[in-house]
Residue frames as qw, qx, qy, qz and C-alpha x, y, z in Angstrom:
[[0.552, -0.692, -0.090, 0.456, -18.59, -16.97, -9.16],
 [0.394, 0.893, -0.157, 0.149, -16.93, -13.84, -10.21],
 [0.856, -0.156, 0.025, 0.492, -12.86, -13.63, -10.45],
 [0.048, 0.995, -0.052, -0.077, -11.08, -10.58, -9.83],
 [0.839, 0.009, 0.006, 0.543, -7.28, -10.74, -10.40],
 [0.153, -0.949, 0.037, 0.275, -5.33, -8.01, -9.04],
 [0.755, 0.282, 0.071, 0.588, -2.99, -7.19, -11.98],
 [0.308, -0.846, 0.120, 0.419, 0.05, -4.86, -11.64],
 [0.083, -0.365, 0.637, 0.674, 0.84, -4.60, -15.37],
 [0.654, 0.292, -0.269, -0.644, -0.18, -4.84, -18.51],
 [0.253, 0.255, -0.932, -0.045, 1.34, -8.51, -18.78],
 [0.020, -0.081, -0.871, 0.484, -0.62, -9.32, -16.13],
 [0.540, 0.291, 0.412, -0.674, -4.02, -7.93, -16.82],
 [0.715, 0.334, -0.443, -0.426, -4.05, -9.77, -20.41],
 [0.310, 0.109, -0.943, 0.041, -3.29, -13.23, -18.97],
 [0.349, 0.368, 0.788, -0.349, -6.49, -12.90, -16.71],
 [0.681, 0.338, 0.091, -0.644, -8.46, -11.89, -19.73],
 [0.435, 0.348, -0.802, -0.214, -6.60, -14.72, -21.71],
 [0.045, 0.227, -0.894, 0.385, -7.07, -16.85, -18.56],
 [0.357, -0.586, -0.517, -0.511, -11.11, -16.22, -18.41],
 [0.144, -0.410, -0.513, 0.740, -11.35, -14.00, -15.04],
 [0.071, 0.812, 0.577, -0.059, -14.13, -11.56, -14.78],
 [0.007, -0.984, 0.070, -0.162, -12.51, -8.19, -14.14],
 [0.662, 0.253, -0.398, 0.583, -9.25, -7.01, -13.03],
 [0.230, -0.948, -0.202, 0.089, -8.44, -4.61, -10.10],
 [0.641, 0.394, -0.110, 0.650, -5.39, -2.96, -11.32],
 [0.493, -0.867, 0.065, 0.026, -3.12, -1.52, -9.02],
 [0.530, 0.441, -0.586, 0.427, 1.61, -1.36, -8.43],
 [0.045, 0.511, -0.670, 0.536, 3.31, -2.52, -5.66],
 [0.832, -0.350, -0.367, -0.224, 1.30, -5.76, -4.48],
 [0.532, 0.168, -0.619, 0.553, 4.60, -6.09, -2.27],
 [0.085, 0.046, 0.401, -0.911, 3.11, -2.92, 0.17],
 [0.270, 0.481, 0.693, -0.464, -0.48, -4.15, 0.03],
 [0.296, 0.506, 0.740, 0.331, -0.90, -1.94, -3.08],
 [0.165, -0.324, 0.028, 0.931, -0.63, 1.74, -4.67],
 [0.562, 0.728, 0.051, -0.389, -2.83, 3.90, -7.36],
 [0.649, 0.223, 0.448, 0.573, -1.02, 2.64, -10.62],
 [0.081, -0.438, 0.126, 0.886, 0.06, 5.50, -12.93],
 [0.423, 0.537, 0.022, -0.729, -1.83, 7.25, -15.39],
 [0.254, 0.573, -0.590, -0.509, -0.06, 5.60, -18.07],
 [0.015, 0.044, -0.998, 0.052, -0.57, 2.30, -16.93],
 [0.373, 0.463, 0.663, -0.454, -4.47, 2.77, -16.50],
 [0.573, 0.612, 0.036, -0.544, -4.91, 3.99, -20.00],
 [0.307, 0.349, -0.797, -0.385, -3.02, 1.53, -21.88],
 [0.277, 0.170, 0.927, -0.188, -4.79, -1.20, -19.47],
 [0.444, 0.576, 0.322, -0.606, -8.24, 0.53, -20.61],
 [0.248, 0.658, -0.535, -0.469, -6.60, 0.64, -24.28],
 [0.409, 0.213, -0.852, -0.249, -5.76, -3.25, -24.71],
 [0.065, -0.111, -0.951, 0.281, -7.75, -5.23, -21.98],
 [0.369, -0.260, -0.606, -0.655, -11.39, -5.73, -22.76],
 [0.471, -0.526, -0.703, 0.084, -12.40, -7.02, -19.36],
 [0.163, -0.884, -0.202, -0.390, -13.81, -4.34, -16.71],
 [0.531, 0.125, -0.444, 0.711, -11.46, -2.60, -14.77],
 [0.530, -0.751, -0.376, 0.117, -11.27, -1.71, -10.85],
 [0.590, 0.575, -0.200, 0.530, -8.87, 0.68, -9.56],
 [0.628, -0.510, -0.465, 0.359, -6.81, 1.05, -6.71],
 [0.285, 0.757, 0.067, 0.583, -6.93, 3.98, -5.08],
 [0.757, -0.563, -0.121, 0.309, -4.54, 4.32, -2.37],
 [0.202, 0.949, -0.222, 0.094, -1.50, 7.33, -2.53],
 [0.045, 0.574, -0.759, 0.305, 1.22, 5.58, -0.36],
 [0.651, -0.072, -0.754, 0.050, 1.66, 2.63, 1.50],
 [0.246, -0.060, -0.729, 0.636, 1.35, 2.21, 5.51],
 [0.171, 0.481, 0.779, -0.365, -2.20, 3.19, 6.86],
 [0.025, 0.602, 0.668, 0.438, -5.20, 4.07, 5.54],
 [0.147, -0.785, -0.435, 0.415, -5.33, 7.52, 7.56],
 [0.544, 0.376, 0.217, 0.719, -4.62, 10.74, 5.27],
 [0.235, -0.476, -0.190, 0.826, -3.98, 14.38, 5.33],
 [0.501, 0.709, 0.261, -0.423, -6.11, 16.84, 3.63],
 [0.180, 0.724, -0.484, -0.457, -3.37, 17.12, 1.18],
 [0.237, 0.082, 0.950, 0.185, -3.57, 13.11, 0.61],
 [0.434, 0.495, 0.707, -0.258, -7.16, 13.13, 0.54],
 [0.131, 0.721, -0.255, -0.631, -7.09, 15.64, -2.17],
 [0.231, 0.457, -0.701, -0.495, -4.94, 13.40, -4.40],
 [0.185, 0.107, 0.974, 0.069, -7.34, 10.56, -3.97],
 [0.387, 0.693, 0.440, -0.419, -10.23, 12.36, -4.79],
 [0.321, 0.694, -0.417, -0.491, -8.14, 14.01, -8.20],
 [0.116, -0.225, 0.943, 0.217, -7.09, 10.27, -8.93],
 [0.400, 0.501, 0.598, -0.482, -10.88, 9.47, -8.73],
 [0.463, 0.744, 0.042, -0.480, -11.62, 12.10, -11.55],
 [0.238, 0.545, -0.661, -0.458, -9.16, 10.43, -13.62],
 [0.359, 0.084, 0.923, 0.107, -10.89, 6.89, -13.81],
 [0.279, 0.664, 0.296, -0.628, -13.86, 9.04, -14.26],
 [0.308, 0.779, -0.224, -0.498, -12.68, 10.47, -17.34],
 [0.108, 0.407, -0.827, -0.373, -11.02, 7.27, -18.63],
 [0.816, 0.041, -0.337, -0.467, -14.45, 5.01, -18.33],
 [0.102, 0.289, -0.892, 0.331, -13.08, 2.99, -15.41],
 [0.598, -0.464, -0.537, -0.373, -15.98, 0.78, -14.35],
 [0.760, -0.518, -0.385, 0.084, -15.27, 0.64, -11.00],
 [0.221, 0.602, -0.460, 0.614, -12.53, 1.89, -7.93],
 [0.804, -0.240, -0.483, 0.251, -11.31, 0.21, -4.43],
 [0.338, 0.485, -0.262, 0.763, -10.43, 2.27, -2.02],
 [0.498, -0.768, -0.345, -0.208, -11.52, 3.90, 1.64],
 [0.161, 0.622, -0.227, 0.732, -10.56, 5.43, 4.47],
 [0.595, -0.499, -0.618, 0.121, -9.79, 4.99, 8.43],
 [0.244, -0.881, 0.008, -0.405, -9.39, 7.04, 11.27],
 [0.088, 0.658, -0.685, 0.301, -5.90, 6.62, 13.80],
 [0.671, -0.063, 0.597, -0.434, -8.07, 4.40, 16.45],
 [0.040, 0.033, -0.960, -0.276, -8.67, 1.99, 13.60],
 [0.370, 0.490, 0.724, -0.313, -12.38, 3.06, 13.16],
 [0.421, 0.539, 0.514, 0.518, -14.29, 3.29, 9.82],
 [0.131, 0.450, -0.043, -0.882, -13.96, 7.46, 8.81],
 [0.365, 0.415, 0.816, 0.171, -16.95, 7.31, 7.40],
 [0.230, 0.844, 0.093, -0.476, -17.32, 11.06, 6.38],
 [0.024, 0.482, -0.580, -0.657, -14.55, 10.53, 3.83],
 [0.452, 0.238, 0.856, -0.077, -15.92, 7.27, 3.25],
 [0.476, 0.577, 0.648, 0.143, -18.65, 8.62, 1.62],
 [0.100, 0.775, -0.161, -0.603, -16.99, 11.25, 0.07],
 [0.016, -0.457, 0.724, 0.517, -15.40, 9.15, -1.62],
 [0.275, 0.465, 0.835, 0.107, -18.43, 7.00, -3.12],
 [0.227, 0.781, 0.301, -0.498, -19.75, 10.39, -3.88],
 [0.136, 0.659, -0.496, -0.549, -16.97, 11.29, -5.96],
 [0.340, -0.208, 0.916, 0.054, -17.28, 7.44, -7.33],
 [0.592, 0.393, 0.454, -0.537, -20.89, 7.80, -8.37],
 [0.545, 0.620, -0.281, -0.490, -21.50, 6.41, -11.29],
 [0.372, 0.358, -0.851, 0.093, -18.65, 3.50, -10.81],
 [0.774, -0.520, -0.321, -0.167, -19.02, 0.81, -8.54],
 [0.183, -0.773, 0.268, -0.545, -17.30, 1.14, -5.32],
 [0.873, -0.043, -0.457, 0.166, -15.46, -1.52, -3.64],
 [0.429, -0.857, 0.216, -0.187, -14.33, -1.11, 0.25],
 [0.887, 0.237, -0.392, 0.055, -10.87, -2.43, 0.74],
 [0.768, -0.212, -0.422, 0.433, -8.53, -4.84, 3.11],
 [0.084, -0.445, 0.257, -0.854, -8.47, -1.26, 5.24],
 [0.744, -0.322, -0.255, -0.526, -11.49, -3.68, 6.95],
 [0.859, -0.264, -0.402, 0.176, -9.31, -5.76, 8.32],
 [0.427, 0.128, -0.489, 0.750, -7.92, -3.48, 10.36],
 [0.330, -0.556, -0.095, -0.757, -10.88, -2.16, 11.84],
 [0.065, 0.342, -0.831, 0.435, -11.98, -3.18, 15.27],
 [0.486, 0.302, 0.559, -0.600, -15.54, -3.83, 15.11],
 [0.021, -0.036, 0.852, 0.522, -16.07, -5.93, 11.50],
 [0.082, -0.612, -0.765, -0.185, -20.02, -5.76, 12.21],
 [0.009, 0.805, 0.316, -0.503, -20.43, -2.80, 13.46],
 [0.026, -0.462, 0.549, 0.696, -18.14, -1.18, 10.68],
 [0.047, 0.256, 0.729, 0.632, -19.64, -3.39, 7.67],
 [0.147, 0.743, 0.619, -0.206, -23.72, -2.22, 9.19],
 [0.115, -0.586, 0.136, 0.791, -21.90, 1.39, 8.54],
 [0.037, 0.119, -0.712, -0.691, -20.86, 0.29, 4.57],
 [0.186, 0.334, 0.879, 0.285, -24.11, -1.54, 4.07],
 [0.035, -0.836, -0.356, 0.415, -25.45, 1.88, 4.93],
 [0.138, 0.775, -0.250, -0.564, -23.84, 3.94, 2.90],
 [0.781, 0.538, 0.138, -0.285, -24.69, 1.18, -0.03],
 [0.051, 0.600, -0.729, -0.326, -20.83, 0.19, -0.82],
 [0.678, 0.365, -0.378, -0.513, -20.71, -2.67, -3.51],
 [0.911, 0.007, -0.310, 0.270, -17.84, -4.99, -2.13],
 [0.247, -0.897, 0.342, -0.133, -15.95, -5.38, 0.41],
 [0.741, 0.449, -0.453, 0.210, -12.63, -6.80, -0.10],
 [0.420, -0.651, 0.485, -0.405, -11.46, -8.63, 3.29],
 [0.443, 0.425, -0.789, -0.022, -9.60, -11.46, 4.26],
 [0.689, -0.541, -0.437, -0.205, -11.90, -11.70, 7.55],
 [0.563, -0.789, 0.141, -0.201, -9.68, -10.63, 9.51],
 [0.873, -0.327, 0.319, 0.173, -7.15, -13.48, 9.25],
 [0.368, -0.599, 0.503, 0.503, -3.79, -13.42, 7.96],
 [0.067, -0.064, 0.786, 0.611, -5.16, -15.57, 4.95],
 [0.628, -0.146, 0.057, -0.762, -9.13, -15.69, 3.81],
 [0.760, -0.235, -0.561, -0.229, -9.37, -19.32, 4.57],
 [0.240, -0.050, -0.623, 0.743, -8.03, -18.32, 8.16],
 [0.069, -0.010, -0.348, 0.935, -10.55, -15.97, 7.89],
 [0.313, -0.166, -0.626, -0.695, -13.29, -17.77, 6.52],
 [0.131, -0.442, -0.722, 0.516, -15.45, -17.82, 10.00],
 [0.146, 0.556, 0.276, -0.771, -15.67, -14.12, 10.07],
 [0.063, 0.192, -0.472, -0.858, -16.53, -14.22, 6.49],
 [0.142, -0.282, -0.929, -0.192, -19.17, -16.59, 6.42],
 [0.003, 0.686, 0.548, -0.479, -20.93, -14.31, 9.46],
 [0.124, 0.461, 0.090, -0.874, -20.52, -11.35, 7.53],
 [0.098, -0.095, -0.702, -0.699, -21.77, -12.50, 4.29],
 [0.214, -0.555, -0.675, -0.436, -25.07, -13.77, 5.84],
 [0.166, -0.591, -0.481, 0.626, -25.42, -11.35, 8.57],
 [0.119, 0.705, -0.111, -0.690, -25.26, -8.37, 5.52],
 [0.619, 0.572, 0.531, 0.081, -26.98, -9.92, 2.06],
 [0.337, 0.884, 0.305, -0.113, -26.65, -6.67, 0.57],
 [0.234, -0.866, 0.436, 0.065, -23.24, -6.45, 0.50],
 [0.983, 0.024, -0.016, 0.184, -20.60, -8.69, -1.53],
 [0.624, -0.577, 0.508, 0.140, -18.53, -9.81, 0.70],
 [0.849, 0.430, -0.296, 0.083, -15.30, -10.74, -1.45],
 [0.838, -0.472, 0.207, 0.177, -12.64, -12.61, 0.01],
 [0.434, 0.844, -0.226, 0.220, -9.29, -11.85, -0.51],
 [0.259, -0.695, 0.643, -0.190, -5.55, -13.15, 0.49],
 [0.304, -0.167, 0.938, -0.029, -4.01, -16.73, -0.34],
 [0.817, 0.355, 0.119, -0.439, -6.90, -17.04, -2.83],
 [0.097, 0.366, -0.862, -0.338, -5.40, -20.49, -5.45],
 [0.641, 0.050, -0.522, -0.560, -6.68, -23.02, -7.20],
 [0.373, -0.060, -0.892, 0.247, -6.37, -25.63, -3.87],
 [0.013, -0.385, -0.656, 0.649, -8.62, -23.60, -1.48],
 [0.189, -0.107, -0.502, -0.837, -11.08, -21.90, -4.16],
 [0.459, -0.230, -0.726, -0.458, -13.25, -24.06, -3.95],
 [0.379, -0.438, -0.696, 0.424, -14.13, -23.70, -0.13],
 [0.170, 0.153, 0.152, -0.961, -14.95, -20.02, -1.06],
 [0.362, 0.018, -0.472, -0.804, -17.54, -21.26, -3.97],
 [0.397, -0.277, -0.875, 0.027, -18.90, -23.87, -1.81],
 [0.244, -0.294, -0.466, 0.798, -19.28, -21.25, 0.96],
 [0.085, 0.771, 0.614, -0.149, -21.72, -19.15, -1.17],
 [0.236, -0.536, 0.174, 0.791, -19.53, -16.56, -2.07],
 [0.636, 0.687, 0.348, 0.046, -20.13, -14.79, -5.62],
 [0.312, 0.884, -0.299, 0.181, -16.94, -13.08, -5.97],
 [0.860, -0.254, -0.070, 0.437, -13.07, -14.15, -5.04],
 [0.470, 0.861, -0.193, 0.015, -9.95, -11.94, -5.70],
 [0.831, -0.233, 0.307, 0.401, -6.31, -13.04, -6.18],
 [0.148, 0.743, -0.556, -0.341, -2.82, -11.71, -7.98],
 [0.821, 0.537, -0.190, -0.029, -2.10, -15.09, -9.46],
 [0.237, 0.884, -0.398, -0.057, 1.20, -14.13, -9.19],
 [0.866, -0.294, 0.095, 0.394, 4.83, -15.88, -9.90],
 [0.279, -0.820, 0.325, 0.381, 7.87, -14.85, -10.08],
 [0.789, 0.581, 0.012, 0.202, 9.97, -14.78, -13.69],
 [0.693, -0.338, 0.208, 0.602, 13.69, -14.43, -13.71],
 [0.454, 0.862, 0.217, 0.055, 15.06, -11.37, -15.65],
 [0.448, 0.794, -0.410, 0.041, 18.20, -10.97, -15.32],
 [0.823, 0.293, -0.487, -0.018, 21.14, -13.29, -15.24],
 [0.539, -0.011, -0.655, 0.530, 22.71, -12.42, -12.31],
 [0.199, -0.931, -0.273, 0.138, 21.36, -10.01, -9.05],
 [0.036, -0.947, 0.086, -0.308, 22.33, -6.75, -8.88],
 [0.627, 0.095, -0.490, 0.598, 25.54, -5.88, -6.54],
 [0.120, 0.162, 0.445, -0.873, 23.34, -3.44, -4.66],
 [0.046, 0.567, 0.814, -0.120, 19.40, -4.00, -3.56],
 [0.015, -0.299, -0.130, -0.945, 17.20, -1.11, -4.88],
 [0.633, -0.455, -0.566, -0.269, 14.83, -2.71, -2.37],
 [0.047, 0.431, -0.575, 0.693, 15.12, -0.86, 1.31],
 [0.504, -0.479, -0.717, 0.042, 12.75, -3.47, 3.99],
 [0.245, -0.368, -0.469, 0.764, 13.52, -0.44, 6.55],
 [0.245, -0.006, -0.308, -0.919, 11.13, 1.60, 4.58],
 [0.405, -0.056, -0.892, -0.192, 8.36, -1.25, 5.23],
 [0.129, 0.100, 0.543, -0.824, 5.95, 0.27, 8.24],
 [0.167, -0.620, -0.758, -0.119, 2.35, -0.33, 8.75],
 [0.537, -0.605, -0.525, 0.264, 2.73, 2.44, 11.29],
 [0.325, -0.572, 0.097, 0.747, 5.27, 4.79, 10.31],
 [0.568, 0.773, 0.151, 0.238, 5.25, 7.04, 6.84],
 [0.574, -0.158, 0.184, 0.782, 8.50, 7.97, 5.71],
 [0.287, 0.929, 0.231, 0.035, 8.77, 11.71, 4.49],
 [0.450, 0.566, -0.078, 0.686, 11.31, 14.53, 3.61],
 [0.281, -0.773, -0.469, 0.321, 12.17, 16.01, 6.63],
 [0.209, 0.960, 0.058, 0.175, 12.61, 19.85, 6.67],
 [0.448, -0.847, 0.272, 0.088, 16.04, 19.74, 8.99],
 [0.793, -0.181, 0.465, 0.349, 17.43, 17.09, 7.73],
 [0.637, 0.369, 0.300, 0.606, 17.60, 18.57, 4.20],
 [0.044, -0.985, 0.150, -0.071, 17.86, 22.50, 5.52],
 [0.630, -0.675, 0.319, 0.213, 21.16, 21.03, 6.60],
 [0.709, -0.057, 0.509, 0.484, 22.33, 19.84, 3.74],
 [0.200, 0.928, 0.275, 0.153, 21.28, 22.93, 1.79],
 [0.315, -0.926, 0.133, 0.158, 22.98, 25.03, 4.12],
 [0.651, -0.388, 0.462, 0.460, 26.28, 23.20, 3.71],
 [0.662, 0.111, 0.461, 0.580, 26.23, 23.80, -0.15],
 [0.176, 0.835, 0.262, 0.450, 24.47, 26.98, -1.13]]
Protein backbone atom coordinates (compact mmCIF):
# COMPACT_ATOMS: atom_id res chain seq x y z
CA UNK A 1 0.00 0.00 0.00
CA UNK A 2 1.24 3.37 -0.89
CA UNK A 3 1.56 6.28 1.94
CA UNK A 4 1.14 9.75 1.15
CA UNK A 5 1.76 12.20 4.04
CA UNK A 6 0.58 15.59 3.58
CA UNK A 7 3.59 17.64 4.80
CA UNK A 8 3.44 21.43 5.42
CA UNK A 9 7.19 21.97 5.91
CA UNK A 10 10.29 20.93 5.41
CA UNK A 11 10.39 19.28 9.03
CA UNK A 12 7.66 17.49 8.08
CA UNK A 13 8.37 16.15 4.67
CA UNK A 14 11.85 14.61 5.99
CA UNK A 15 10.25 12.67 8.87
CA UNK A 16 7.95 10.85 6.25
CA UNK A 17 10.99 10.09 4.20
CA UNK A 18 12.85 9.19 7.54
CA UNK A 19 9.58 7.48 8.56
CA UNK A 20 9.40 5.19 5.18
CA UNK A 21 6.15 6.82 3.41
CA UNK A 22 5.98 6.71 -0.30
CA UNK A 23 5.55 10.30 -1.43
CA UNK A 24 4.55 13.44 0.13
CA UNK A 25 1.77 15.89 -0.99
CA UNK A 26 3.12 19.11 0.14
CA UNK A 27 0.94 21.83 0.77
CA UNK A 28 0.44 25.20 4.09
CA UNK A 29 -2.35 25.66 6.06
CA UNK A 30 -3.75 21.98 6.77
CA UNK A 31 -5.91 24.10 9.35
CA UNK A 32 -8.21 25.52 6.04
CA UNK A 33 -8.19 22.18 4.26
CA UNK A 34 -4.97 23.34 2.52
CA UNK A 35 -3.18 26.13 0.25
CA UNK A 36 -0.42 26.06 -2.76
CA UNK A 37 2.80 26.22 -0.50
CA UNK A 38 5.28 28.92 -1.61
CA UNK A 39 7.80 28.79 -4.11
CA UNK A 40 10.41 28.66 -1.63
CA UNK A 41 9.09 25.96 0.22
CA UNK A 42 8.62 23.66 -2.97
CA UNK A 43 12.18 24.08 -4.03
CA UNK A 44 13.95 23.47 -0.93
CA UNK A 45 11.36 20.40 -0.42
CA UNK A 46 12.54 19.25 -4.09
CA UNK A 47 16.24 20.26 -2.88
CA UNK A 48 16.47 17.97 0.40
CA UNK A 49 13.61 15.31 0.23
CA UNK A 50 14.30 12.43 -2.07
CA UNK A 51 10.82 10.97 -2.02
CA UNK A 52 8.30 12.10 -4.93
CA UNK A 53 6.49 15.07 -4.45
CA UNK A 54 2.63 16.04 -5.02
CA UNK A 55 1.51 19.48 -4.93
CA UNK A 56 -1.29 21.30 -3.75
CA UNK A 57 -2.75 23.44 -5.87
CA UNK A 58 -5.40 25.46 -4.43
CA UNK A 59 -5.04 29.72 -4.25
CA UNK A 60 -7.25 30.41 -1.12
CA UNK A 61 -9.25 28.66 1.16
CA UNK A 62 -13.29 28.33 1.13
CA UNK A 63 -14.64 26.69 -2.17
CA UNK A 64 -13.33 25.23 -4.93
CA UNK A 65 -15.16 27.76 -7.43
CA UNK A 66 -12.69 30.47 -9.05
CA UNK A 67 -12.54 33.57 -11.07
CA UNK A 68 -10.75 33.82 -14.26
CA UNK A 69 -8.24 35.77 -12.39
CA UNK A 70 -7.89 32.68 -9.78
CA UNK A 71 -7.88 30.24 -12.42
CA UNK A 72 -5.03 31.98 -14.01
CA UNK A 73 -2.89 31.71 -10.86
CA UNK A 74 -3.52 28.02 -10.68
CA UNK A 75 -2.64 27.32 -14.00
CA UNK A 76 0.88 29.77 -13.52
CA UNK A 77 1.42 27.72 -10.18
CA UNK A 78 1.12 24.57 -12.41
CA UNK A 79 4.07 25.84 -14.67
CA UNK A 80 6.08 26.19 -11.69
CA UNK A 81 6.05 22.42 -10.53
CA UNK A 82 6.57 21.94 -14.16
CA UNK A 83 9.74 23.63 -14.19
CA UNK A 84 10.88 22.37 -10.77
CA UNK A 85 10.40 18.39 -11.74
CA UNK A 86 7.41 18.01 -9.43
CA UNK A 87 6.18 14.47 -10.08
CA UNK A 88 2.84 15.02 -9.55
CA UNK A 89 -0.12 17.95 -8.46
CA UNK A 90 -3.68 17.74 -6.52
CA UNK A 91 -5.96 19.96 -7.34
CA UNK A 92 -9.55 20.60 -9.34
CA UNK A 93 -12.27 22.51 -9.75
CA UNK A 94 -16.23 22.91 -8.99
CA UNK A 95 -18.96 24.82 -10.16
CA UNK A 96 -21.45 27.03 -7.39
CA UNK A 97 -24.25 24.06 -7.53
CA UNK A 98 -21.55 21.75 -6.25
CA UNK A 99 -21.11 19.98 -9.68
CA UNK A 100 -17.79 18.67 -11.15
CA UNK A 101 -16.55 21.89 -13.72
CA UNK A 102 -15.20 19.67 -15.77
CA UNK A 103 -13.98 22.10 -18.58
CA UNK A 104 -11.43 23.47 -16.12
CA UNK A 105 -11.04 20.13 -14.89
CA UNK A 106 -9.39 19.17 -17.76
CA UNK A 107 -7.67 22.15 -18.31
CA UNK A 108 -6.07 21.61 -15.68
CA UNK A 109 -4.74 17.90 -16.38
CA UNK A 110 -3.82 19.43 -19.65
CA UNK A 111 -1.65 21.88 -18.17
CA UNK A 112 -0.49 18.79 -15.74
CA UNK A 113 0.51 16.54 -18.60
CA UNK A 114 3.34 14.96 -18.02
CA UNK A 115 2.75 14.81 -13.97
CA UNK A 116 0.33 12.71 -12.46
CA UNK A 117 -2.84 14.29 -11.51
CA UNK A 118 -4.63 13.68 -8.39
CA UNK A 119 -8.47 14.95 -7.94
CA UNK A 120 -8.98 16.37 -4.52
CA UNK A 121 -11.43 16.33 -1.23
CA UNK A 122 -13.37 19.10 -3.68
CA UNK A 123 -15.25 15.36 -4.28
CA UNK A 124 -16.70 15.39 -1.30
CA UNK A 125 -18.59 18.11 -1.89
CA UNK A 126 -20.04 17.13 -4.99
CA UNK A 127 -23.54 15.80 -5.19
CA UNK A 128 -23.47 12.89 -7.34
CA UNK A 129 -19.99 10.82 -6.21
CA UNK A 130 -20.76 8.28 -9.22
CA UNK A 131 -21.85 10.23 -11.57
CA UNK A 132 -18.96 12.82 -10.94
CA UNK A 133 -16.09 10.04 -10.45
CA UNK A 134 -17.61 8.19 -14.27
CA UNK A 135 -16.74 12.03 -15.38
CA UNK A 136 -12.82 11.74 -13.78
CA UNK A 137 -12.47 8.15 -14.89
CA UNK A 138 -13.16 9.78 -18.22
CA UNK A 139 -11.00 12.28 -18.40
CA UNK A 140 -8.24 9.54 -17.07
CA UNK A 141 -7.44 11.41 -13.55
CA UNK A 142 -4.91 9.27 -11.45
CA UNK A 143 -6.36 9.61 -7.80
CA UNK A 144 -8.89 10.74 -6.21
CA UNK A 145 -8.40 11.94 -2.81
CA UNK A 146 -11.87 11.58 -0.79
CA UNK A 147 -12.95 10.83 2.48
CA UNK A 148 -16.30 9.26 0.88
CA UNK A 149 -18.16 11.65 1.72
CA UNK A 150 -18.00 11.28 5.52
CA UNK A 151 -16.66 13.55 7.97
CA UNK A 152 -13.80 10.90 8.51
CA UNK A 153 -12.72 8.05 5.72
CA UNK A 154 -13.69 5.28 8.00
CA UNK A 155 -17.19 7.10 8.20
CA UNK A 156 -16.84 7.08 4.77
CA UNK A 157 -15.61 3.83 4.03
CA UNK A 158 -19.12 2.49 2.40
CA UNK A 159 -19.00 5.05 -0.29
CA UNK A 160 -15.44 4.20 -0.77
CA UNK A 161 -15.55 0.67 -1.07
CA UNK A 162 -18.49 1.28 -3.99
CA UNK A 163 -16.39 3.63 -5.67
CA UNK A 164 -13.24 1.77 -5.71
CA UNK A 165 -14.91 -1.33 -7.30
CA UNK A 166 -17.51 0.33 -9.27
CA UNK A 167 -14.30 2.47 -11.11
CA UNK A 168 -10.96 -0.01 -11.22
CA UNK A 169 -9.29 2.51 -13.17
CA UNK A 170 -9.15 4.99 -10.82
CA UNK A 171 -7.21 5.06 -7.31
CA UNK A 172 -9.45 5.76 -5.09
CA UNK A 173 -7.31 7.18 -2.04
CA UNK A 174 -8.83 7.71 1.14
CA UNK A 175 -8.21 10.52 3.08
CA UNK A 176 -9.22 12.17 6.68
CA UNK A 177 -8.55 10.57 10.26
CA UNK A 178 -6.14 8.24 8.43
CA UNK A 179 -3.68 6.63 11.94
CA UNK A 180 -2.09 3.81 12.78
CA UNK A 181 -5.54 2.29 14.70
CA UNK A 182 -7.86 2.36 11.62
CA UNK A 183 -5.14 1.79 8.72
CA UNK A 184 -5.50 -1.27 8.60
CA UNK A 185 -9.30 -1.40 7.62
CA UNK A 186 -8.20 0.67 4.54
CA UNK A 187 -5.39 -2.14 3.56
CA UNK A 188 -7.72 -4.87 4.29
CA UNK A 189 -10.34 -3.08 2.16
CA UNK A 190 -8.15 -3.32 -1.01
CA UNK A 191 -7.07 0.02 -1.14
CA UNK A 192 -3.44 0.72 -2.70
CA UNK A 193 -2.95 4.13 -1.53
CA UNK A 194 -3.87 6.03 2.00
CA UNK A 195 -3.04 9.74 2.80
CA UNK A 196 -2.56 11.40 6.22
CA UNK A 197 -0.64 14.66 7.91
CA UNK A 198 0.67 12.60 10.77
CA UNK A 199 0.50 15.58 12.53
CA UNK A 200 1.18 16.74 16.39
CA UNK A 201 1.47 19.56 17.91
CA UNK A 202 5.11 20.86 19.49
CA UNK A 203 5.21 23.64 21.97
CA UNK A 204 7.33 26.72 20.93
CA UNK A 205 7.08 29.17 22.95
CA UNK A 206 6.92 29.49 26.68
CA UNK A 207 4.07 31.34 27.16
CA UNK A 208 0.92 32.34 24.45
CA UNK A 209 0.94 35.39 22.93
CA UNK A 210 -1.30 38.33 24.63
CA UNK A 211 -3.08 38.70 21.31
CA UNK A 212 -4.28 35.66 18.78
CA UNK A 213 -2.83 36.21 15.23
CA UNK A 214 -5.46 33.55 14.52
CA UNK A 215 -9.03 35.28 13.39
CA UNK A 216 -11.89 31.90 13.37
CA UNK A 217 -14.27 34.76 11.80
CA UNK A 218 -12.23 34.51 8.71
CA UNK A 219 -13.08 30.58 8.61
CA UNK A 220 -16.04 30.20 5.74
CA UNK A 221 -16.64 27.33 3.50
CA UNK A 222 -19.03 29.74 1.84
CA UNK A 223 -17.88 33.13 2.11
CA UNK A 224 -14.30 34.59 0.65
CA UNK A 225 -13.06 37.43 2.42
CA UNK A 226 -11.64 40.28 0.09
CA UNK A 227 -10.56 44.02 0.05
CA UNK A 228 -13.48 45.84 -0.40
CA UNK A 229 -13.32 48.94 -2.70
CA UNK A 230 -15.58 51.33 -0.18
CA UNK A 231 -14.44 50.28 2.67
CA UNK A 232 -10.83 51.29 1.88
CA UNK A 233 -11.93 54.40 -0.64
CA UNK A 234 -13.04 55.64 2.74
CA UNK A 235 -10.23 55.42 4.48
CA UNK A 236 -8.14 56.86 1.65
CA UNK A 237 -10.32 59.66 1.40
CA UNK A 238 -9.96 60.57 5.08
CA UNK A 239 -6.07 60.77 4.73
CA UNK A 240 -4.95 61.84 1.30
Amino acid sequence: MLVEVCANSVESALNAERAGADRIELCSELAVGGITPSYGLLKCIKEKCSLPVHVLIRPRSGDFTYSNAEFKVILEDIAVCRKLGVEGVVSGVLHADYTLDVARTAMLMEAAQGMKFTFHRAFDWVKDPEKTMETLADLKVDYVLTSGQGKSALEGLALLRDLKRLFPNVAIMPGSGINEENVRSFLEAGFEAVHLSGTKFRQTLTSPPHISMNSASFLNDDKLGFSNFETIKAVVDKVK
